[in-house]
TIMIVEX-781043 format. One record per residue (C-alpha): x, y, z. Coordinates in pm, whole numbers, plus 50000, padded with zeros to 5 digits. Layout:
BEGIN
- X	Y	Z
...
END
This chain:
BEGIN
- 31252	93447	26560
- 31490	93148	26577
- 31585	92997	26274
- 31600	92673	26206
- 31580	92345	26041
- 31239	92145	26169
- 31315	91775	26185
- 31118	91491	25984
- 31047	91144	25937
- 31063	91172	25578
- 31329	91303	25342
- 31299	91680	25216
- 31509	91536	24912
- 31480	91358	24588
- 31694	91138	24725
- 31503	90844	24928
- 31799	90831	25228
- 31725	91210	25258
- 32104	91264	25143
- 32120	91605	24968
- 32336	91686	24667
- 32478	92015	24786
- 32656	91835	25107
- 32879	91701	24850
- 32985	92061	24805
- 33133	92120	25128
- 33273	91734	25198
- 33442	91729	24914
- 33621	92042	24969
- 34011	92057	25033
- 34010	92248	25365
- 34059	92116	25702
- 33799	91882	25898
- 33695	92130	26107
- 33628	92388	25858
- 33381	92103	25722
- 33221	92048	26084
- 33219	92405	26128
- 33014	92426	25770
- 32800	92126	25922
- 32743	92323	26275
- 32647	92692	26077
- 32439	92512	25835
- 32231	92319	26153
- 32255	92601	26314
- 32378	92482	26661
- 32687	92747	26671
- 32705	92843	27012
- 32567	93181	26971
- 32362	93381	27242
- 32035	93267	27110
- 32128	92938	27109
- 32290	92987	27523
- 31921	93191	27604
- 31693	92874	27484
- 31946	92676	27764
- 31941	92929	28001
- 32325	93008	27938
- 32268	93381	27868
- 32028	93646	27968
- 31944	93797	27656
- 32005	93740	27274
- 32131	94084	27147
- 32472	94071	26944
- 32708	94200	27170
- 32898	94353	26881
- 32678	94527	26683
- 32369	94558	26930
- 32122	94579	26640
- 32001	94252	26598
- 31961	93866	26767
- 32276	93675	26759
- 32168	93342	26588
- 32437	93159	26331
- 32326	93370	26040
- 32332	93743	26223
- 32696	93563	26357
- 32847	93507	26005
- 32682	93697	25788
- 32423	94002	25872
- 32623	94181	26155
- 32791	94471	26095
- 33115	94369	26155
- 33057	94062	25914
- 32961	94317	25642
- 33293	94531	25637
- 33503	94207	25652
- 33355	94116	25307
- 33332	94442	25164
- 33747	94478	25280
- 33785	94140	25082
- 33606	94239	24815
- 33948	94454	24709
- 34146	94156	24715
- 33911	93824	24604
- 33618	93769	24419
- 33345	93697	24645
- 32972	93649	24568
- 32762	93961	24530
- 32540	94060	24833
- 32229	93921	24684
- 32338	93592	24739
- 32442	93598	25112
- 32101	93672	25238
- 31871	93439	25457
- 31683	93171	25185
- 31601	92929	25431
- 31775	92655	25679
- 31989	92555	25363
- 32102	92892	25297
- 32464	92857	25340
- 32471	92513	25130
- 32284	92703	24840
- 32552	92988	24864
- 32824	92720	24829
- 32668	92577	24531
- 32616	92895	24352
- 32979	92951	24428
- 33086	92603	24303
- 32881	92656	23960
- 33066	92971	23883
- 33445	92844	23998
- 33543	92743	23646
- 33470	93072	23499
- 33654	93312	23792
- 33758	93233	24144
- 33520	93278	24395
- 33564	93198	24773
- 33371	93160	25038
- 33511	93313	25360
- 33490	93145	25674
- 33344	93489	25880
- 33463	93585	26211
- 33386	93824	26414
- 33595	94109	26555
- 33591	94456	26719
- 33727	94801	26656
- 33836	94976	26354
- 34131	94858	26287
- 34212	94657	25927
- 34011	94376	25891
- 34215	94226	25633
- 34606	94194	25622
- 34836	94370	25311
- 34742	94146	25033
- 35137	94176	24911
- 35216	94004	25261
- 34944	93794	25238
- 35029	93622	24850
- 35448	93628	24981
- 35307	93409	25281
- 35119	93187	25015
- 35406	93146	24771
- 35631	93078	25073
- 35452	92819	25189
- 35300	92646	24830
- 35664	92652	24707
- 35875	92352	24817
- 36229	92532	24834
- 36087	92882	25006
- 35903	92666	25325
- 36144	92746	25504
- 36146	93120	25525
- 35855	93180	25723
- 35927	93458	25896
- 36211	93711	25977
- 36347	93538	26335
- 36153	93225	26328
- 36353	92920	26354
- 36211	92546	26252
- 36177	92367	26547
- 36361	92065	26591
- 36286	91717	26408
- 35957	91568	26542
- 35833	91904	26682
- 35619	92154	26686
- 35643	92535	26733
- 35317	92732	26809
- 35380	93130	26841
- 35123	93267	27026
- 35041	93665	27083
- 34820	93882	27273
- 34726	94242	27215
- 34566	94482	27458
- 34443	94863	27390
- 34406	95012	27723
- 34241	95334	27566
- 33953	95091	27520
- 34005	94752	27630
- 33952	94587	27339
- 34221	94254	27326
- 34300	93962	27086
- 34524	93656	27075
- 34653	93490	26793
- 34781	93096	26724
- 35033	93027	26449
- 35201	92621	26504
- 35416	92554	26244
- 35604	92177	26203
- 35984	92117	26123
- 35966	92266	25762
- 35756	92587	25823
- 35432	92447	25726
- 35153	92541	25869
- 34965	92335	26060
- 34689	92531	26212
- 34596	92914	26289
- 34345	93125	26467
- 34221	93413	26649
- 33971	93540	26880
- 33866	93862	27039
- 33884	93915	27449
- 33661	93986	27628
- 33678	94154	28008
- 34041	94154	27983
- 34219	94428	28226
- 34562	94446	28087
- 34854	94331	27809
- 35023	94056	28044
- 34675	93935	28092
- 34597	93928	27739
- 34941	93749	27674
- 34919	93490	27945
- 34520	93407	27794
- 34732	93397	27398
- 34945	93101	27553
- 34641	92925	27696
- 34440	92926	27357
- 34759	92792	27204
- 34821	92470	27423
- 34429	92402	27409
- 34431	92416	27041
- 34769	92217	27045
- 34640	91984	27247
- 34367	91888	26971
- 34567	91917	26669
- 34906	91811	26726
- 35001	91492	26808
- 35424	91560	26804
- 35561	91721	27149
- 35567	92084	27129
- 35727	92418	27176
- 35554	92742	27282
- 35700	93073	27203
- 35565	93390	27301
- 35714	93727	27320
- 35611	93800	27708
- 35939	93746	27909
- 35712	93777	28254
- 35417	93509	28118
- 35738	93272	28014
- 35929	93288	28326
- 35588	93240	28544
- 35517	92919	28316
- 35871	92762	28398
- 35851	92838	28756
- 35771	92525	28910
- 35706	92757	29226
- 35364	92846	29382
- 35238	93159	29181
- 35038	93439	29397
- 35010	93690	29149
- 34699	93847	28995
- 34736	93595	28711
- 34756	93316	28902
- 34450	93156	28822
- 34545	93139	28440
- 34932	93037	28496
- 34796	92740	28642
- 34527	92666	28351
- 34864	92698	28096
- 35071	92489	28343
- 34762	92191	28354
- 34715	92213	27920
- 35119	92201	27938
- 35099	91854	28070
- 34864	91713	27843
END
């Protein structure tokens, strides 16, 4: 059954203007925008999932195409799929995270009541609330924690910001650098990319990742890494900016100006268009 959040005239509030308390949770949180509107869009429950593409006619059916055991709506997306589950339970070795009891399905202000509990207990122990993704495969779902709190004290600490990473280099004055990388398993044809942009002094400036799907090879994979990087450039960053990826074949087809008739044609020429934006 669909979940979600039936629309009235009247506030659901004690508030008269239907404003509710916990939203000032999540708005006054310091994290990104768009970890706020992504908050906003899981707790409305308009997350582009497959139940949400079925009631517009976008998909077929509504099964999670991860796990395959339940309907994909914004709550099976984040929390109850499988793949959710193991992410927290790998986290659970590293932060303090709320105990299972709280993450399940109270209503269509679920997530906002999970924030709150979260924000009552923050000054007696630190607990976070993870934004979930979702990925495939059993490979590590969280990074070395030792790499992970170096990364974090390089980049808090004013004098280490800019020692990034072993080979990076800053990018000019006025620029930025986004490193972009794609990873293929042919034994199973599971693929990734991942987005790093960084400004002059090493700071981060945004990050993300996404899982592949019906990709056919690693050049493919790479080549669909440095289109997700200039989209997401082209919405964050305002400065001009460098892309660097480790593909020698994907960077020589982007700086030929020349027609491309190879088999990855059709995506060269999506990176060349975002390139010019």
């Amino acid at each position: 059954m669909k979940l979600q959040n039936l629309e009235t005239n009247s506030a659901s509030s004690t508030v008269p203007s239907g404003d509710r308390a916990l939203w000032a949770t999540v708005w006054r949180g310091k994290v990104q925008p768009k970890v706020k509107m992504f908050i906003w869009k899981l707790c409305k429950d308009i997350l582009p999932t497959r139940l949400n593409k079925l009631a517009r006619t976008l998909e077929e059916d509504s099964r999670c195409m991860i796990c395959g055991t339940g309907t994909e709506n914004s709550y099976h997306a984040t929390v109850s799929c499988r793949v959710a589950r193991d992410l927290r339970d790998a986290m659970r070795h590293h932060w303090q995270l709320p105990e299972e009891e709280h993450w399940h399905y109270t209503g269509p202000d679920w997530l906002l009541l999970l924030l709150d509990t979260c924000n009552k207990v923050q000054s007696d122990q630190d607990c976070e609330i993870p934004v979930v993704a979702k990925g495939k495969g059993k490979q590590p779902l969280v990074p070395d924690r030792g790499r992970l709190d170096k990364e974090a004290r390089g980049l808090s600490d004013g004098e280490n910001q800019g020692s990034v990473g072993e080979g990076w280099q800053k990018p000019g004055s006025g620029w930025v650098k986004v490193n972009v990388d794609g990873s293929f398993v042919e034994q199973t044809g599971q693929a990734g990319v991942g987005v790093i942009a960084r400004d002059q002094e090493g700071s981060v400036i945004f990050t993300s990742w996404r899982v592949l799907f019906a990709c056919t090879s690693a050049k493919e994979a790479e080549a669909r890494a440095c289109i997700e990087g200039l989209r997401l450039a082209a919405q964050w960053c305002h400065e001009p900016v460098i892309l660097e990826s480790d593909c020698a074949q994907i960077v020589e087809a982007l700086r030929n100006a020349g027609v491309d008739r190879s088999e990855l044609c059709f995506l060269i020429a999506e990176a060349r268009d975002l390139a010019k934006k």
